[in-house]
C-alpha positions as CSV (number, residue, x, y, z in Angstrom):
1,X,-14.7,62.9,48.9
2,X,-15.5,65.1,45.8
3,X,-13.1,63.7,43.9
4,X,-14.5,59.8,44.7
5,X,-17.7,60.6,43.6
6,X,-16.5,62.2,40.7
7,X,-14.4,59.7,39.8
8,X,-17.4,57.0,40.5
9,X,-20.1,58.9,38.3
10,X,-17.8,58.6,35.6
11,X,-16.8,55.5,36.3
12,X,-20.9,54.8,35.8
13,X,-21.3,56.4,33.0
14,X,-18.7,54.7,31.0
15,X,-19.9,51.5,31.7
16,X,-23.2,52.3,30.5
17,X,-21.9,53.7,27.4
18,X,-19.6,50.3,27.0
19,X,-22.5,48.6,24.9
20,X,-22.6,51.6,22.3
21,X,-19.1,52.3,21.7
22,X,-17.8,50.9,18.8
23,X,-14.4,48.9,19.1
24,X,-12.4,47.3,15.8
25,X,-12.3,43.4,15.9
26,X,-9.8,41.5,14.3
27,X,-10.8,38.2,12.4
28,X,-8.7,35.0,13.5
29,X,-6.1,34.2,11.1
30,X,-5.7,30.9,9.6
31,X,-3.1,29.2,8.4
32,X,-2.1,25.9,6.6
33,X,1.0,24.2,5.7
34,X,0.5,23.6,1.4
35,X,3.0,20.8,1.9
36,X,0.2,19.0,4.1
37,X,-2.1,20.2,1.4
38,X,-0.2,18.4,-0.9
39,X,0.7,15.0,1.2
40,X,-3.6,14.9,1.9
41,X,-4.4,15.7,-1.9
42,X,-1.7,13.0,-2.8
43,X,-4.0,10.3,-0.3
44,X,-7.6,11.4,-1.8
45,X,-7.7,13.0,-4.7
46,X,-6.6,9.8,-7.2
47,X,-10.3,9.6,-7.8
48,X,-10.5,13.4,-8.8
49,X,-7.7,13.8,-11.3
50,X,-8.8,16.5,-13.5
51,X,-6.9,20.1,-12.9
52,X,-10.0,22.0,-12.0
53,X,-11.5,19.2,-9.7
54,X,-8.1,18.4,-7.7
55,X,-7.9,23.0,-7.4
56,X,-11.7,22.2,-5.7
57,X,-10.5,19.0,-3.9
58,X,-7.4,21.2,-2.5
59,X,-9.3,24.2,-1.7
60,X,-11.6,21.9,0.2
61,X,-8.3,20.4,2.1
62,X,-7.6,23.4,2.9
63,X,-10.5,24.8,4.4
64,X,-11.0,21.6,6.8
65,X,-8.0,21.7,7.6
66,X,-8.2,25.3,8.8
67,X,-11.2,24.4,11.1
68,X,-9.9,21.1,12.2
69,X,-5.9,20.9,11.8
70,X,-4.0,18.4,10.8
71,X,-6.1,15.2,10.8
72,X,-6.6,13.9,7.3
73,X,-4.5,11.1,6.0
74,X,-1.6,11.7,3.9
75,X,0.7,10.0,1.5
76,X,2.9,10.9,-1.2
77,X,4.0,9.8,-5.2
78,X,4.6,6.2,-4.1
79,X,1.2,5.9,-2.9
80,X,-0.1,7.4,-6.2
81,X,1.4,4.8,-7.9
82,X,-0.1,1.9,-5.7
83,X,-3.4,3.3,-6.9
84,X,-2.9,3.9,-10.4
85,X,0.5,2.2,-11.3
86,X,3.5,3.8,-12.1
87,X,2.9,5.6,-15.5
88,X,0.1,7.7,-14.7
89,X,1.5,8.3,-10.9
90,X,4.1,10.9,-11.7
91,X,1.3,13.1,-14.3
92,X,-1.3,13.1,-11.2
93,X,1.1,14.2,-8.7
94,X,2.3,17.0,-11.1
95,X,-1.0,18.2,-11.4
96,X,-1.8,17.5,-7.6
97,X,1.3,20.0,-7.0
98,X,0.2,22.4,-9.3
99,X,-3.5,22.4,-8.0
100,X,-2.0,23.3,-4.9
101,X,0.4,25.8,-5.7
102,X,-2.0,27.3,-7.9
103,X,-5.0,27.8,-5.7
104,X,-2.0,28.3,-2.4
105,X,-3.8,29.8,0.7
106,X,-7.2,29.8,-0.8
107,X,-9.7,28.7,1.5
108,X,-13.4,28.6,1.9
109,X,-15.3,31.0,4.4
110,X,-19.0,31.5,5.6
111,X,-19.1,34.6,8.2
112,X,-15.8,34.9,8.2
113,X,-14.8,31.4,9.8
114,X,-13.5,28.2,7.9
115,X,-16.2,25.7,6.1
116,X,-16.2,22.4,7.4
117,X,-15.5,21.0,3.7
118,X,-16.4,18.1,4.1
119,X,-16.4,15.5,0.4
120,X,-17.4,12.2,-0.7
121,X,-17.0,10.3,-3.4
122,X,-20.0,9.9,-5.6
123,X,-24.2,10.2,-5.3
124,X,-26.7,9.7,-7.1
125,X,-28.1,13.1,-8.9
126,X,-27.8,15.2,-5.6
127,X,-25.8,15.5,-2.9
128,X,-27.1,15.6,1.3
129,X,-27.7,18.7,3.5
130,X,-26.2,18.9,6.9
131,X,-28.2,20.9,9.4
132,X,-25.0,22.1,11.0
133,X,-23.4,24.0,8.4
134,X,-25.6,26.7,6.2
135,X,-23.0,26.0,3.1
136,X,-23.5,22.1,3.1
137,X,-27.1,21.6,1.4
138,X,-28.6,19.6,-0.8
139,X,-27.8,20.4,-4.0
140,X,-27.5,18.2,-7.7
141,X,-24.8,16.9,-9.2
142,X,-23.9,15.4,-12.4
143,X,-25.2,11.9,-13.5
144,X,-22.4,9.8,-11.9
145,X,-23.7,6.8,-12.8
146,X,-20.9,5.4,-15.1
147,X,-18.4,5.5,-12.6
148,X,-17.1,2.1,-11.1
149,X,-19.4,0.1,-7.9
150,X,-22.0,3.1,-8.4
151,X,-24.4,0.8,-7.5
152,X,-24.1,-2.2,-5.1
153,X,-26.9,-4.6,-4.6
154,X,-26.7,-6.8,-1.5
155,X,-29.4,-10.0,-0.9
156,X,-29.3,-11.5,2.5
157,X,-31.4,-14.2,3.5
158,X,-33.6,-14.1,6.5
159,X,-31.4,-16.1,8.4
160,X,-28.4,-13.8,7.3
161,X,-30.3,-10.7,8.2
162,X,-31.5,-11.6,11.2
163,X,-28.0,-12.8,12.3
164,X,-26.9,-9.1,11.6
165,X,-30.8,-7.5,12.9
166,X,-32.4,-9.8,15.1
167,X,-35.7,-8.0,14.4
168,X,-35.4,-7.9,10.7
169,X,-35.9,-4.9,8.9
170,X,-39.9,-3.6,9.5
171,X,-39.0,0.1,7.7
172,X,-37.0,2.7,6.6
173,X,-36.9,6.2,7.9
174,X,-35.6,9.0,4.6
175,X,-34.9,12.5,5.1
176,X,-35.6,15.3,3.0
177,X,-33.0,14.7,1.0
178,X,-34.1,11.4,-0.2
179,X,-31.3,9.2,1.8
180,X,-32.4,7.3,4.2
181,X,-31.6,8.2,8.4
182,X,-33.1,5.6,10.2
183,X,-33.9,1.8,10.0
184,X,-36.9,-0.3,12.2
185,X,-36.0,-3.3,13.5
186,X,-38.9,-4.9,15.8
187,X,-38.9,-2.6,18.3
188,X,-35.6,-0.9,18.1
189,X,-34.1,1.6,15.8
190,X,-30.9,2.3,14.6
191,X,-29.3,5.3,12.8
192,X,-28.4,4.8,8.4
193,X,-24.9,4.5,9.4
194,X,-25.1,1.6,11.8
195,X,-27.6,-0.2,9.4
196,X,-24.5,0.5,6.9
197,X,-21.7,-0.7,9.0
198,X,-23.5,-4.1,9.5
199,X,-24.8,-4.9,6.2
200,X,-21.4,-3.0,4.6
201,X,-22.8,-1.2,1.7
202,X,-21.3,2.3,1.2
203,X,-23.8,5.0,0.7
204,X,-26.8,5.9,3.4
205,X,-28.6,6.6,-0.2
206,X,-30.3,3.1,0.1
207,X,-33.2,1.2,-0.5
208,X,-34.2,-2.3,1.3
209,X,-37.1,-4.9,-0.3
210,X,-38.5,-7.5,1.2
211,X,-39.1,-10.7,-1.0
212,X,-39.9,-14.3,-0.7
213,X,-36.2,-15.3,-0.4
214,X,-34.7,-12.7,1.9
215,X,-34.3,-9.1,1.6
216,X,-32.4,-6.7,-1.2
217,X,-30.4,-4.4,-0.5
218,X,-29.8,-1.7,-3.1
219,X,-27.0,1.4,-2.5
220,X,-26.2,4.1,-4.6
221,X,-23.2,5.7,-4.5
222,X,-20.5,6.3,-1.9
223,X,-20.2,8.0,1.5
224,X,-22.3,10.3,3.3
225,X,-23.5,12.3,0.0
226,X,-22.9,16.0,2.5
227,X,-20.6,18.2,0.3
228,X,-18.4,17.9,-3.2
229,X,-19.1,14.6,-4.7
230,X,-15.9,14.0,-6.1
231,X,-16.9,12.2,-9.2
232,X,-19.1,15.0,-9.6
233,X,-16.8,17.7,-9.5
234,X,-14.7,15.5,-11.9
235,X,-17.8,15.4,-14.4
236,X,-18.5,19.6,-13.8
237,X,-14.7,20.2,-14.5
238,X,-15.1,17.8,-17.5
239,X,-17.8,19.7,-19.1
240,X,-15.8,23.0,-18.9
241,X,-16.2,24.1,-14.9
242,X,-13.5,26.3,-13.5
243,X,-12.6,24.9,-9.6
244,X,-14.4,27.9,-8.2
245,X,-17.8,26.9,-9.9
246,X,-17.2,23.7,-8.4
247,X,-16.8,25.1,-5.3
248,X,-19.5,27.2,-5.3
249,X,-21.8,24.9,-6.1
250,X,-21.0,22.5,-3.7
251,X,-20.7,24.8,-0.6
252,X,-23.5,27.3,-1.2
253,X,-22.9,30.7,0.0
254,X,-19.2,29.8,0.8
255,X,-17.0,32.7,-0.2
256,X,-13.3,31.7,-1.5
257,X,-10.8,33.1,1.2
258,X,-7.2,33.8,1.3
259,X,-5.4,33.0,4.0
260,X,-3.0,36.2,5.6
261,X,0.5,35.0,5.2
């Protein structure tokens, strides 16, 4: 009976002393096939063909992939050469391969977990913020305004809007950052990326104006505008950037990673 209550006190006093104790934790490990790396560069990165920007763009690969597996599209040399024709295809995928093997198992980290590394490809003097990710804020990027369908314009009639919104457009809703999140449409509203998907602009960075023979539509840019612009990392590379000052500016308070092989 001694010997119970013995045991039981103890028993009491360790759990109450489990809060206190100090015990090692081991950070997941993460790991990523470079071949996928390469395959995924190979399908997005035509668009980012300097050596320091594709280093970013495959760092950036890499660290998505980490968090989300093996989801991006891929392609290979062939592909390359669809894009750009078969001359330059076979210098881009040499430096895509050497991007990758030079930057192999680097990865971005915030608290000790993948970034979600997210990209686009172009905005207009700064990128977006994203609420759910510290790393993915607003931040500026190079004047990107050279690069090809920058800007689209779109004029729609009344009849042609109100075919796509039957309430017309009333107002437009912008976030801090300056792109816009919402669109009124008589009583309803609907979210940037619907208004986007039914007038098909590409770029939630958008203005809409209201004249005497329909409405204009004005876009700037391309894609959601969270995380590395890729014509803008193309532009910071261009003016002398190393890939991990692209990175770092991009993903604020990211922290380049390698992964344990």
């Amino acid at each position: 009976m001694k010997n119970a209550l013995l045991l039981f006190l103890l028993l009491l006093v360790w759990t109450a002393c489990l809060p206190f104790l100090r015990t090692e934790r081991t950070e997941p490990e993460y790991t990523v096939s470079e071949d996928y790396v390469l395959s995924a560069l190979a399908y997005i990165g035509s668009d980012a063909a300097g050596e320091q920007a594709l280093k970013a763009l495959a760092v950036a690969i890499r660290s998505y992939t980490a968090l989300h597996g093996e989801v991006l599209p891929t392609a290979d040399e062939a592909y390359i050469a669809s894009q750009t024709g078969e001359a330059a295809a076979s210098e881009i995928y040499s430096l895509m391969s050497a991007a990758v093997s030079d930057t192999c198992g680097e990865y971005l980290t915030c608290g000790g977990k993948p970034v979600n590394a997210v990209w686009h490809l172009s905005s207009r003097g700064k990128t977006a913020s994203d609420s759910a990710c510290s790393c993915l804020r607003s931040v500026s990027t190079p004047d990107e305004s050279a690069f090809p369908s920058f800007h689209t314009r779109k004029e729609l009639t009344d009849a042609d809007m109100l075919l796509l919104l039957p309430g017309g457009v009333q107002s437009v809703s912008y976030g801090s950052d300056g792109r816009a999140v919402s669109v009124k449409s008589g009583r309803n509203e609907i979210s940037a990326e619907e208004f986007m998907l039914l007038t098909g602009i590409p770029s939630n960075d958008f203005t809409v104006k209201y004249t005497p023979d329909g409405y204009i539509i004005d876009s700037y840019g391309s894609g959601n505008g969270i995380g590395m612009s890729l014509y803008g990392a193309y532009l910071m590379a261009e003016s002398g950037c190393d890939y991990t000052e692209i990175l770092y500016h991009y993903y604020s308070g990211a922290v380049i990673t390698r992964m344990t092989e």
